[in-house]
N, CA, C and O atoms as a GROMACS GRO file, in nm:
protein
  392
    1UNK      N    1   3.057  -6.150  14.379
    1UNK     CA    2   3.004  -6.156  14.514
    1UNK      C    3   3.088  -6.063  14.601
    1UNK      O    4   3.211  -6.068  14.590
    2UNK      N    5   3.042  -5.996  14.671
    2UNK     CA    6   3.118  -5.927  14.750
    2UNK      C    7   3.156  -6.003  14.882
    2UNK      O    8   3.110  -6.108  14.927
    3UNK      N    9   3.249  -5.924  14.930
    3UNK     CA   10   3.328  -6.002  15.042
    3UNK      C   11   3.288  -6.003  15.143
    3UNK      O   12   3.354  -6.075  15.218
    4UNK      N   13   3.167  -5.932  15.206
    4UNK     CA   14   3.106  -5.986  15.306
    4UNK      C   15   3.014  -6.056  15.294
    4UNK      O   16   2.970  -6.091  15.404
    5UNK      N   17   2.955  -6.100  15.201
    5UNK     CA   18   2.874  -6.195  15.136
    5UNK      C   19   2.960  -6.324  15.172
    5UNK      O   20   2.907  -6.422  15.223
    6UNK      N   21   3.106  -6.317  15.139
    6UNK     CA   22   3.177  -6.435  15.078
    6UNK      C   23   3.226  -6.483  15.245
    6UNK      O   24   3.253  -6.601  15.267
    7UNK      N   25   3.233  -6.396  15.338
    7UNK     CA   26   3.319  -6.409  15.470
    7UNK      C   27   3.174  -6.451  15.559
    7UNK      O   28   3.194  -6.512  15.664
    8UNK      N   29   3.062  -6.429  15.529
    8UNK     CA   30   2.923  -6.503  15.597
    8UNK      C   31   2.937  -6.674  15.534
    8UNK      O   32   2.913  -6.779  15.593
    9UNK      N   33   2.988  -6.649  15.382
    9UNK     CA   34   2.943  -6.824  15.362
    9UNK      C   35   3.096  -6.879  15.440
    9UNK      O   36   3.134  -6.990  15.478
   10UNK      N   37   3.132  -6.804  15.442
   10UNK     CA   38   3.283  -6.929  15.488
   10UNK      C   39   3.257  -6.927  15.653
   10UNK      O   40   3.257  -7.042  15.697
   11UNK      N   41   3.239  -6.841  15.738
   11UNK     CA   42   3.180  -6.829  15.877
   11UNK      C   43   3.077  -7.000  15.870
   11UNK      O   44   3.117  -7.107  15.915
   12UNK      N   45   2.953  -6.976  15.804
   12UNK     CA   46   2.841  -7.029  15.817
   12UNK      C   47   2.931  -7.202  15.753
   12UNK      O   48   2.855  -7.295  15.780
   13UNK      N   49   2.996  -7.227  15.718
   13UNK     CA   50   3.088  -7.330  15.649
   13UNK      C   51   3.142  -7.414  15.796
   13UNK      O   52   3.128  -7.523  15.850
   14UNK      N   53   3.213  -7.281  15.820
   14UNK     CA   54   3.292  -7.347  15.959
   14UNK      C   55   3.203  -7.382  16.082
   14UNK      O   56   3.245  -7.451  16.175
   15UNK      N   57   3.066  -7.327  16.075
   15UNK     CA   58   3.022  -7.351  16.191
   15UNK      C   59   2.954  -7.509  16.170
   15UNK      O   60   2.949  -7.599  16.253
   16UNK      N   61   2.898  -7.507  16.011
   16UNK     CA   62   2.856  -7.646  16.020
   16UNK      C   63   2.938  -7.707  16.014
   16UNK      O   64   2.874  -7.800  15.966
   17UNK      N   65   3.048  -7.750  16.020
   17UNK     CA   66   3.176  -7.839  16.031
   17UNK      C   67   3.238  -7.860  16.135
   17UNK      O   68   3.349  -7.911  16.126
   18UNK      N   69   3.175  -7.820  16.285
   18UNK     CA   70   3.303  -7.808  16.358
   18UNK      C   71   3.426  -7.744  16.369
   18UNK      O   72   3.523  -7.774  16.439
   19UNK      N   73   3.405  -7.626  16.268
   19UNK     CA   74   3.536  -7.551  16.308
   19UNK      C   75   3.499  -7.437  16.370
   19UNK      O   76   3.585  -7.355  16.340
   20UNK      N   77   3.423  -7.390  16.436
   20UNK     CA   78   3.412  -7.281  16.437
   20UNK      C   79   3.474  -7.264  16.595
   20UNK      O   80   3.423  -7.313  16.696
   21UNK      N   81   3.630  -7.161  16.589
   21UNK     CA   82   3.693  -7.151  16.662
   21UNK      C   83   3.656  -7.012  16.777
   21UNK      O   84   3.748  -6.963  16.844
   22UNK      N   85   3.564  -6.979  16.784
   22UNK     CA   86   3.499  -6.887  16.871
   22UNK      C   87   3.585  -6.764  16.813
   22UNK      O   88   3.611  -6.676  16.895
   23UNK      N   89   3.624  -6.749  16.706
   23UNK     CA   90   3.696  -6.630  16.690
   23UNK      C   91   3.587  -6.505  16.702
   23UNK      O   92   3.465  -6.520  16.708
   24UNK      N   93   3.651  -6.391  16.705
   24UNK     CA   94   3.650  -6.252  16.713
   24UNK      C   95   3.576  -6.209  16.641
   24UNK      O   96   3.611  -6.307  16.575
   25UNK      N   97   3.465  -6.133  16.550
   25UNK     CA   98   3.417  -6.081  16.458
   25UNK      C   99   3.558  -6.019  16.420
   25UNK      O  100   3.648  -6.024  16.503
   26UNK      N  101   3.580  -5.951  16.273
   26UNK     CA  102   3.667  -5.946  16.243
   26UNK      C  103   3.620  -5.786  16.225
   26UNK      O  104   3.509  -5.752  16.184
   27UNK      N  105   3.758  -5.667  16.274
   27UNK     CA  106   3.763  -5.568  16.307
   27UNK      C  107   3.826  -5.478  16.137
   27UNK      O  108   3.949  -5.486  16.144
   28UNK      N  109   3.804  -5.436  16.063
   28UNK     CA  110   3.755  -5.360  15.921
   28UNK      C  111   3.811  -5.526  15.872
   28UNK      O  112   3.770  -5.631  15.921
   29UNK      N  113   3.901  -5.512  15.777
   29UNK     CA  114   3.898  -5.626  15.705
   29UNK      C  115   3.980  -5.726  15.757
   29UNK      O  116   3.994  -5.834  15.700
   30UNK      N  117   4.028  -5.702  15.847
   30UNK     CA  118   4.087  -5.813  15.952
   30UNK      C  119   4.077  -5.878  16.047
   30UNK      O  120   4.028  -5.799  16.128
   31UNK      N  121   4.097  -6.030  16.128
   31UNK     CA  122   4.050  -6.083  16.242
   31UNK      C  123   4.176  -6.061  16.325
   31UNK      O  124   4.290  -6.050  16.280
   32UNK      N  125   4.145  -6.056  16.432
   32UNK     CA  126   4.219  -6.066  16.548
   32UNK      C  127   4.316  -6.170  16.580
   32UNK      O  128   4.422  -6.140  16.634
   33UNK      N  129   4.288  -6.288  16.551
   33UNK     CA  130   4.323  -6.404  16.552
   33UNK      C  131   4.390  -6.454  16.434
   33UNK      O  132   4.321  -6.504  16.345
   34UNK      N  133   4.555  -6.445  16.417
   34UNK     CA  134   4.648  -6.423  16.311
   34UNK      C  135   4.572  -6.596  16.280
   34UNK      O  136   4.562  -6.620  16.160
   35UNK      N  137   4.526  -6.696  16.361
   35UNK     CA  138   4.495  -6.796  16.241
   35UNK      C  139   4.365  -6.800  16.165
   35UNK      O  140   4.331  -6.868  16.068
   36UNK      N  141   4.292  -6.696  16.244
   36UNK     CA  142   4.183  -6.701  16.172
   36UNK      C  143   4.186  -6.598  16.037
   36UNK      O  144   4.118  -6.617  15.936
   37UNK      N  145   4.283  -6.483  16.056
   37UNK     CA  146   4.344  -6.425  15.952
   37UNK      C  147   4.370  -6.531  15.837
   37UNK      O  148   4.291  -6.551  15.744
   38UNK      N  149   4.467  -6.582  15.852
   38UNK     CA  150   4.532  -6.664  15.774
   38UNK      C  151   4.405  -6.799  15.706
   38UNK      O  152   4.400  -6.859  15.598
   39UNK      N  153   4.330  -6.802  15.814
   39UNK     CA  154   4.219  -6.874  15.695
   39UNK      C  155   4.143  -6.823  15.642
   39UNK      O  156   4.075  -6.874  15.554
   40UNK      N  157   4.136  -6.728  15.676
   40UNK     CA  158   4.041  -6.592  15.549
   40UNK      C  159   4.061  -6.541  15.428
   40UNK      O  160   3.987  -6.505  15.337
   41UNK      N  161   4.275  -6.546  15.460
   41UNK     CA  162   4.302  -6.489  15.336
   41UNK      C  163   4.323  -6.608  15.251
   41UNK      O  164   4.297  -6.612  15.131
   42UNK      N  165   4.374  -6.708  15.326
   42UNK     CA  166   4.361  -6.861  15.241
   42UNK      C  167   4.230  -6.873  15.127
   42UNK      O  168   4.227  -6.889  15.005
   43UNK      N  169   4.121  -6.854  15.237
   43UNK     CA  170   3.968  -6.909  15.146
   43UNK      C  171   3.960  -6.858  15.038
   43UNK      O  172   3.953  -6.914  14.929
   44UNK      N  173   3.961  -6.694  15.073
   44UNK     CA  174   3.962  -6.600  14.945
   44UNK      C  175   4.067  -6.648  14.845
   44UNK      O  176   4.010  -6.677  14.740
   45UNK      N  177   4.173  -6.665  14.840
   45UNK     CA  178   4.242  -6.708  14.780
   45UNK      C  179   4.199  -6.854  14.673
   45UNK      O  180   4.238  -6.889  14.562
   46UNK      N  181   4.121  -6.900  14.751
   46UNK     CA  182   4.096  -7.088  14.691
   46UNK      C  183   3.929  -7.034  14.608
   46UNK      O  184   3.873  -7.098  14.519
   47UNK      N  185   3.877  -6.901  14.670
   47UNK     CA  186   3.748  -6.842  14.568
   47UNK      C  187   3.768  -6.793  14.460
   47UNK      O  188   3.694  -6.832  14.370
   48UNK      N  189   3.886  -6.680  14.422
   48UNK     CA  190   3.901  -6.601  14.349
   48UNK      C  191   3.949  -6.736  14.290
   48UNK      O  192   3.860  -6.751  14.206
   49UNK      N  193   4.023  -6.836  14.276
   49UNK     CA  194   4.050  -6.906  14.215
   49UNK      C  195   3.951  -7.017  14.094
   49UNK      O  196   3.967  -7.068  13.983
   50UNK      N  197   3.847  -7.009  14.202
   50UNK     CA  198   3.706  -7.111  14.184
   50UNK      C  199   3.651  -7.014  14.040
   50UNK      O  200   3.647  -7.052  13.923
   51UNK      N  201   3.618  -6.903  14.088
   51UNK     CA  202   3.528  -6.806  14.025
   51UNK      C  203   3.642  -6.780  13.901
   51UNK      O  204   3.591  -6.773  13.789
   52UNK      N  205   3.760  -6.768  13.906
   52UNK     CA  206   3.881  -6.762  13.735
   52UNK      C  207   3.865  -6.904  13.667
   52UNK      O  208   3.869  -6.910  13.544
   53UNK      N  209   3.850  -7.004  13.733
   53UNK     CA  210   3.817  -7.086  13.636
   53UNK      C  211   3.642  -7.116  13.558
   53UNK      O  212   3.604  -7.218  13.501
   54UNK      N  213   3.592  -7.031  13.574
   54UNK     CA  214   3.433  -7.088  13.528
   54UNK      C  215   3.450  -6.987  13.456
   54UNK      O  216   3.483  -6.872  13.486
   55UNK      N  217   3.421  -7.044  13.338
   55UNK     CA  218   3.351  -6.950  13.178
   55UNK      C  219   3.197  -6.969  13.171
   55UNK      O  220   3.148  -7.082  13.175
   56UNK      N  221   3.124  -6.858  13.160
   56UNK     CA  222   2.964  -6.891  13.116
   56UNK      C  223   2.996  -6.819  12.953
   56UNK      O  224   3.041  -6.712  12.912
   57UNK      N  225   2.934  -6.972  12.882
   57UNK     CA  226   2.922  -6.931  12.705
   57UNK      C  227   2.796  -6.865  12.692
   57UNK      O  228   2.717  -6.894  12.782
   58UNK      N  229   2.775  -6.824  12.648
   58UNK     CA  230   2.629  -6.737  12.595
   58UNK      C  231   2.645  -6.711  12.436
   58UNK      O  232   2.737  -6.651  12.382
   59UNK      N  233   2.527  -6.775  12.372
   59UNK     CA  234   2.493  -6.762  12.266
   59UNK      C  235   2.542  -6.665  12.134
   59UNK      O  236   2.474  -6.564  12.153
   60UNK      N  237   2.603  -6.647  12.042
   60UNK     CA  238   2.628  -6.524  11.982
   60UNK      C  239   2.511  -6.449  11.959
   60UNK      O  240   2.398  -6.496  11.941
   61UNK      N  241   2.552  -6.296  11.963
   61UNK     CA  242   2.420  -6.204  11.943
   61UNK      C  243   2.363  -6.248  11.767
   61UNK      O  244   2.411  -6.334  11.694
   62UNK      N  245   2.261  -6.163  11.742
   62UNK     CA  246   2.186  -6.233  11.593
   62UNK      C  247   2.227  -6.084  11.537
   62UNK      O  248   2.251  -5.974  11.585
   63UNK      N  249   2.219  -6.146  11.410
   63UNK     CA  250   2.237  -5.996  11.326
   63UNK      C  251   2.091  -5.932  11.324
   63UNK      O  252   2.001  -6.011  11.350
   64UNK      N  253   2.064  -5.832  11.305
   64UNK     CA  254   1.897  -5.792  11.327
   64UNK      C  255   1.920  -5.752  11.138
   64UNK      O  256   2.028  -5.710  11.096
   65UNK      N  257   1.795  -5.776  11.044
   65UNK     CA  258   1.789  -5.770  10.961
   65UNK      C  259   1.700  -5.594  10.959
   65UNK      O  260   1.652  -5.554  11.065
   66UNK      N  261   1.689  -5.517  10.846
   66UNK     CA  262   1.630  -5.414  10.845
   66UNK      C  263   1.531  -5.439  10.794
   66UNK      O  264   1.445  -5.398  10.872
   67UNK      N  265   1.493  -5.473  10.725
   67UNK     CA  266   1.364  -5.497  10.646
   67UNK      C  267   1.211  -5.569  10.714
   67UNK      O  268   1.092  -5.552  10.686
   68UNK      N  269   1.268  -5.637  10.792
   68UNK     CA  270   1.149  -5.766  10.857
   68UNK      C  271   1.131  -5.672  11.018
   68UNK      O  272   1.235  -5.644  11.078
   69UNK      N  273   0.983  -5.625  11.080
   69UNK     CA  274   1.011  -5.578  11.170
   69UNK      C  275   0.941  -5.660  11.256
   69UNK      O  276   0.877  -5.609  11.348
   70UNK      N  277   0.944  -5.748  11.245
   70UNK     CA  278   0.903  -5.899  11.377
   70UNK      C  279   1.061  -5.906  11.445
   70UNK      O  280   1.109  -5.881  11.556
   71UNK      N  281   1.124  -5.963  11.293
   71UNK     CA  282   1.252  -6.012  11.318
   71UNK      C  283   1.341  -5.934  11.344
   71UNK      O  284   1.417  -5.987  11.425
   72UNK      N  285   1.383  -5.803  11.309
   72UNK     CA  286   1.465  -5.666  11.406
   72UNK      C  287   1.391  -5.662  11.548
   72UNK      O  288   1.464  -5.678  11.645
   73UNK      N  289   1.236  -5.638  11.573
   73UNK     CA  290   1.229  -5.573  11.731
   73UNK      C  291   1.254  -5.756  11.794
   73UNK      O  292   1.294  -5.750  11.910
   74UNK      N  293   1.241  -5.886  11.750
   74UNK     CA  294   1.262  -5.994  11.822
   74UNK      C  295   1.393  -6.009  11.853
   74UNK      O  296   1.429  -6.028  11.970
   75UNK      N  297   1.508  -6.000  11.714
   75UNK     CA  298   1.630  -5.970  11.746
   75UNK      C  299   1.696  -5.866  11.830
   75UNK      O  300   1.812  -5.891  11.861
   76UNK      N  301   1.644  -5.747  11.876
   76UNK     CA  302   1.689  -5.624  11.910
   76UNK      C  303   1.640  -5.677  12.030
   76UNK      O  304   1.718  -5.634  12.116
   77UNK      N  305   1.556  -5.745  12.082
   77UNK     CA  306   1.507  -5.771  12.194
   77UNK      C  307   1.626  -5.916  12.287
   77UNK      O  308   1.680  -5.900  12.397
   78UNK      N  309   1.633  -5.999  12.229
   78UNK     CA  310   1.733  -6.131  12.232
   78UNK      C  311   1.868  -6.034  12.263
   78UNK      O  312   1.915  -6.040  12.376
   79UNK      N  313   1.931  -5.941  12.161
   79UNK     CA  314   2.072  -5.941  12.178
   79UNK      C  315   2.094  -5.854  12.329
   79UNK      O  316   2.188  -5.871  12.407
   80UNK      N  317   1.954  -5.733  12.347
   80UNK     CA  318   1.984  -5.680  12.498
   80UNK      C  319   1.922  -5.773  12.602
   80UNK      O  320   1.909  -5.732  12.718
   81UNK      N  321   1.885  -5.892  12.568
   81UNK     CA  322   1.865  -6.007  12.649
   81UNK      C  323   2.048  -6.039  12.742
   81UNK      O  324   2.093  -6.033  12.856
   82UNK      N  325   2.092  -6.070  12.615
   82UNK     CA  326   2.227  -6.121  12.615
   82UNK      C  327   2.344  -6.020  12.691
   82UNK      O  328   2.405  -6.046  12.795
   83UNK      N  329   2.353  -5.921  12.621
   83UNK     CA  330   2.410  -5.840  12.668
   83UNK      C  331   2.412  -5.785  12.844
   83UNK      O  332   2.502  -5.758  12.924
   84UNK      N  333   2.255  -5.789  12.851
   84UNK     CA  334   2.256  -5.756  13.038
   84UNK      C  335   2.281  -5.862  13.088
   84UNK      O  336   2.324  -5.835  13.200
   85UNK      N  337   2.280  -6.017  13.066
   85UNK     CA  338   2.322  -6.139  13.117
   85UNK      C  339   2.479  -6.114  13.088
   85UNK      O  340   2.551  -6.148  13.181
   86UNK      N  341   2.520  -6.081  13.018
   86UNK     CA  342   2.680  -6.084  13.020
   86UNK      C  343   2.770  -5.946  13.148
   86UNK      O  344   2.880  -5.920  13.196
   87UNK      N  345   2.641  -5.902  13.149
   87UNK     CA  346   2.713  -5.788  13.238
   87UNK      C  347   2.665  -5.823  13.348
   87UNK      O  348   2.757  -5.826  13.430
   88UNK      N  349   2.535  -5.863  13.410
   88UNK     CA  350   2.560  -5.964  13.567
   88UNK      C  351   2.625  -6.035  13.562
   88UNK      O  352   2.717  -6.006  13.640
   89UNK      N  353   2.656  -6.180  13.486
   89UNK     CA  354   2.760  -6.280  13.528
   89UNK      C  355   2.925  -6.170  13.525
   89UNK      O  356   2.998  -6.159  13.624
   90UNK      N  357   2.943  -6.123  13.430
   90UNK     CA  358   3.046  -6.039  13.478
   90UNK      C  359   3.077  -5.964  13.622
   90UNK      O  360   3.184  -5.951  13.682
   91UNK      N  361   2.926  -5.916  13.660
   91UNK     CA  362   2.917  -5.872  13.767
   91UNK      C  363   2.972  -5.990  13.893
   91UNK      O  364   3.056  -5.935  13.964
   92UNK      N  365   2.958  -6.066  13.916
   92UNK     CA  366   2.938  -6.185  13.968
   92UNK      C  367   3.097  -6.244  13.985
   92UNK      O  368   3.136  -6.330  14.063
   93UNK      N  369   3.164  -6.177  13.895
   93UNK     CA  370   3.359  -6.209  13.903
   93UNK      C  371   3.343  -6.324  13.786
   93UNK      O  372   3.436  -6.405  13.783
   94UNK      N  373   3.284  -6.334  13.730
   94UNK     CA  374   3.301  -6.472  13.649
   94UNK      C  375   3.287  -6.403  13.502
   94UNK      O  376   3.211  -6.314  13.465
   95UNK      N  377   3.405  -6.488  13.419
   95UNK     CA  378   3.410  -6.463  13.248
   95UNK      C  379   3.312  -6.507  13.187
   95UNK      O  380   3.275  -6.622  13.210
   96UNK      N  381   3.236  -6.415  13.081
   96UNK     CA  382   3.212  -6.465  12.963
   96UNK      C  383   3.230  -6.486  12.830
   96UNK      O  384   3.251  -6.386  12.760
   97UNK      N  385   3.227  -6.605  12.773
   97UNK     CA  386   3.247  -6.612  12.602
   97UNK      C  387   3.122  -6.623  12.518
   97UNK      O  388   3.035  -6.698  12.563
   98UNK      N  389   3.104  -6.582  12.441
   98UNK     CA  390   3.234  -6.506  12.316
   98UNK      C  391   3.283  -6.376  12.375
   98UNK      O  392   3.366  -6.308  12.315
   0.00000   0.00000   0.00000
């Protein structure tokens, strides 16, 4: 997720909660307001954390056989199934196994 993605959900967080301290829009990657600083770099801190602990498992790829051509183009089809799912959730900051 990118970080202005991530600095709208934590904004939109504080406002439904009662915190929302009338701060500053925040000027390139910083707020004006050393506490609202300091809870920005906090959050990020408690995300990057969230997002290192989650593993998505995904299936092992199949061997594609040569001979059977149902079962190579079905298999050849499944493993770049897999493969572009492993490279969005990657995308996404989050590990995958295997």
């Amino acid at each position: 997720m990118d970080t202005n993605k991530m600095r709208e959900m934590r904004e939109a967080f504080e406002r439904t909660n009662s915190r929302d301290h009338r701060r500053q829009p925040p000027k390139g990657n910083n707020y004006i307001d050393p506490m609202a600083q300091a809870d920005w770099e906090s959050f990020q801190k408690g995300w990057q954390a969230s997002c290192e602990a989650v593993v998505v498992e995904l299936p092992d790829l199949r061997s594609v056989p040569d001979r059977d051509c149902w079962a190579r183009t079905n298999g050849l089809g499944f493993n770049n199934a897999l493969k572009e799912a492993r490279q969005l959730i990657e995308a996404q900051g989050l590990k995958v196994q295997p």
